[in-house]
C-alpha positions, 0 to 999 in steps of 0.5 A: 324208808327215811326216819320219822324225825322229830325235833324237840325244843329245849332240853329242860325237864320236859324236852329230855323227857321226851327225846328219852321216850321217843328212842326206838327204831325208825325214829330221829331226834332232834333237841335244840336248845340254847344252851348245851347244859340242862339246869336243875332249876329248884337248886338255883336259889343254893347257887345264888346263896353260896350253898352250890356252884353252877356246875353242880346243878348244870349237867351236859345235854351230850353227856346226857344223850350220848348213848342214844345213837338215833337222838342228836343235839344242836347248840342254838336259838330258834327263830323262826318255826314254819308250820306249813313247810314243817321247818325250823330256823336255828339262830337264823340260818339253818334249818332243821326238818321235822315230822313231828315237833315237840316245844318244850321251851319252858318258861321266862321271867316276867315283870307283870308289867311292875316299873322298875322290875326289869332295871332294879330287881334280880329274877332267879330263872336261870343258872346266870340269874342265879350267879348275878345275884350271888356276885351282886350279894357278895359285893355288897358286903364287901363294900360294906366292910370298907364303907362308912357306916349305914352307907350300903344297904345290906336289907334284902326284899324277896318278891314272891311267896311261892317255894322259890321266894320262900326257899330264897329268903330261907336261904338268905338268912342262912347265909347270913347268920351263919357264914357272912357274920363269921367272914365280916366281924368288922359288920354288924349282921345281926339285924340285917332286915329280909323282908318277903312280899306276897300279895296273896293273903298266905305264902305257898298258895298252892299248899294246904293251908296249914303248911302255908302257916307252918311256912311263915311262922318258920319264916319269922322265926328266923327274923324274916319280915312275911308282908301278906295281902299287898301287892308291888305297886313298882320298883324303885333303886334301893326299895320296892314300893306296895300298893298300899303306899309303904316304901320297903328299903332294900339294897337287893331286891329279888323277883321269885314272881311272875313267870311267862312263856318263853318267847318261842312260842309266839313263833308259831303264829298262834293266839297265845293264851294266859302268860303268853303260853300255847293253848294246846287240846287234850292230847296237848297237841296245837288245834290244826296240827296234829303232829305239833305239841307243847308240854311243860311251862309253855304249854296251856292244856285245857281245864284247870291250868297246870303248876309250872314245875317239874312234874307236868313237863317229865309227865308231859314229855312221855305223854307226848313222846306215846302220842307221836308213836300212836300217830307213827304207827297209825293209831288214835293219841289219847288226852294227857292226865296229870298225876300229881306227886305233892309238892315241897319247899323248905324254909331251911336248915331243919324244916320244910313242908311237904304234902303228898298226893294222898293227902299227907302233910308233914313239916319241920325236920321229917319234911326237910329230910323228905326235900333232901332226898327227893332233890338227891334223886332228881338231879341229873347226874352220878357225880352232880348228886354226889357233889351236891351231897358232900356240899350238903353235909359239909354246909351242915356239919360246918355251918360253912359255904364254899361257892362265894368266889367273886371271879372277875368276870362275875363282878358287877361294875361299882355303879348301883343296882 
């Protein structure tokens, strides 16, 4: 009898939670993605600051799937998907069969519809994002060192109160203050201006509260400009204009906002819901297709929306993966429930938030210790874990960060951005 074959797309949290739960005899996986590394996307914003490089936080999806001998990888980007004919097409050629299928294909950068967010911003979604920016920072005060004065602007606006514009700006200032002044002594960085934006009236929204205020004073602490209750009207080259008429200058501006469904999903030939994600049923299979599922960023469960991070897709994936086995042995599926385990960001050396699902809070050192250790765990990888935590201790003890080479085939041509 032929394996049952199920073929997983994308090979991020979710994807490899699944292709890890559906190990057993009589099935076949099959995980595709476009990339053939796995990107632990809370550390991208350390990669862009210099803190981490991009194989720290990147492991390799072989390495990660060589010991299971009935799960195989392939290396391309889906184009087409063929519900009907059970099929999916790998970068326009070749076809992969499924039984059952799994899309896990997370999330992309979206501009809202904001002019000037795609030609004038930098987004922090992928480990390239990630190194764009550190490579266009990096220029910039090296301009600056051979500039007349006031010439280039080192200002920096962050679009985004969520954890990764909060960790962004966090991160900046660091940088900042404590590596750049020491590299250029030529420059002036005392008052290098960080400004983060939110249009909300408080950073961290989904946050209790009192850990949203903990967040911003914190930010100002470390002379950071939180601008709450406006929104982006656009962007222009060298500042971001707000809905209310003020013009913020900036010399880099980063968009940690707006996220949308990755494009595969619109593959399916489905009505995609709110930010172009898969309406899914409870047991978060397609309506009509019992043997197709969606879990992570892309998906859109019934009810109250789910936090595009980490937890749902790993929680979705194994969900998803006992949903196929009760299909595969005959048996009823059963509608997903999402456990939250809290949520954390840190606003830098010494100090995060951290609320539990119990209802616990804590902030300032015990919470930055608390992010340390649960980003240790997560990562993928014995030796990615141990470089990060020699790089952790180093940028601690040392005040110093190590990742801030401008290779050439990362340096941005002279024009503007």
């Amino acid at each position: 009898m032929a394996p049952v074959r199920v073929v997983v797309i994308g090979a991020g949290f979710g994807g490899l939670s699944a292709a890890r739960a559906l190990e057993r005899p009589g099935v076949e996986v099959v995980v595709i993605d476009s990339n053939n590394f796995h990107t632990f996307q809370p550390l991208l914003y350390q990669v862009a600051t210099a803190g981490l490089d991009a194989d720290d936080i990147c492991f390799p999806v072989r390495a990660h799937l060589r010991k299971r001998q009935r799960t195989r990888f392939v290396l391309g980007s889906v184009t087409a998907i063929d519900l009907a004919g059970s099929t999916v097409t790998i970068d326009g050629r070749r076809l992969e069969r499924f039984d059952h299928l799994v899309v896990a294909a997370g999330s992309v950068s979206s501009t809202f519809g904001v002019e000037g967010v795609a030609e004038h911003t930098f987004p922090l979604k992928t480990v390239t994002d990630a190194l764009a920016l550190r490579t266009h920072l990096l220029s910039r005060f090296e301009r600056a060192a051979t500039a007349t004065a006031g010439e280039v602007d080192l200002g920096i606006a962050v679009i985004g109160g969520g954890p990764t514009g909060v960790e962004m700006a966090g991160g900046l200032r660091e940088l900042i203050d404590h590596v750049l002044r020491k590299d250029y002594p030529e420059l002036d960085l005392s008052q290098v201006p960080i400004t983060l934006i939110e249009a909300a009236d408080r950073v961290l929204g989904p946050f209790d509260p009192s850990l949203s205020e903990h967040a911003s004073a914190a930010l100002r602490a470390r002379r950071i400009t939180v601008q709450l209750g406006v929104g982006v009207a656009s962007v222009e080259p060298g500042a971001v204009l707000l809905a209310d008429g003020r013009r913020v200058p900036a010399g880099t501006i980063v968009w940690a906002t707006g996220v949308a469904g990755n494009p595969v999903g619109s593959l399916l030939g489905v009505q995609l819901g709110r930010g172009n994600r898969i309406p899914v049923e409870a047991d978060l299979s397609l309506a009509g297709h019992p043997n197709v599922f969606a879990i992570g960023d892309i998906a859109l469960p019934p009810g109250t929306p789910l936090p595009q991070v980490a937890q749902p897709a790993i929680q979705g994936g194994v969900h998803v993966a006992r949903q196929i086995h009760a299909l595969i042995d005959g048996r009823a599926t059963a509608p997903f429930v999402y456990k939250d385990k809290g949520s954390m960001a840190t606003i830098g050396r010494n100090h995060a938030v951290a609320e539990l699902p119990n209802g616990m809070k804590f902030h300032g050192f015990i919470g930055w210790l608390m992010w340390l250790a649960l980003h240790l765990v997560e990562l993928m990888g014995f030796r990615n874990r141990a470089n990060v935590l020699v790089n952790w201790a180093w940028n601690y003890l040392t005040y110093d960060r190590g990742s801030r080479l401008l290779l050439p085939s990362r340096v941005e041509p002279t024009t503007e951005r």
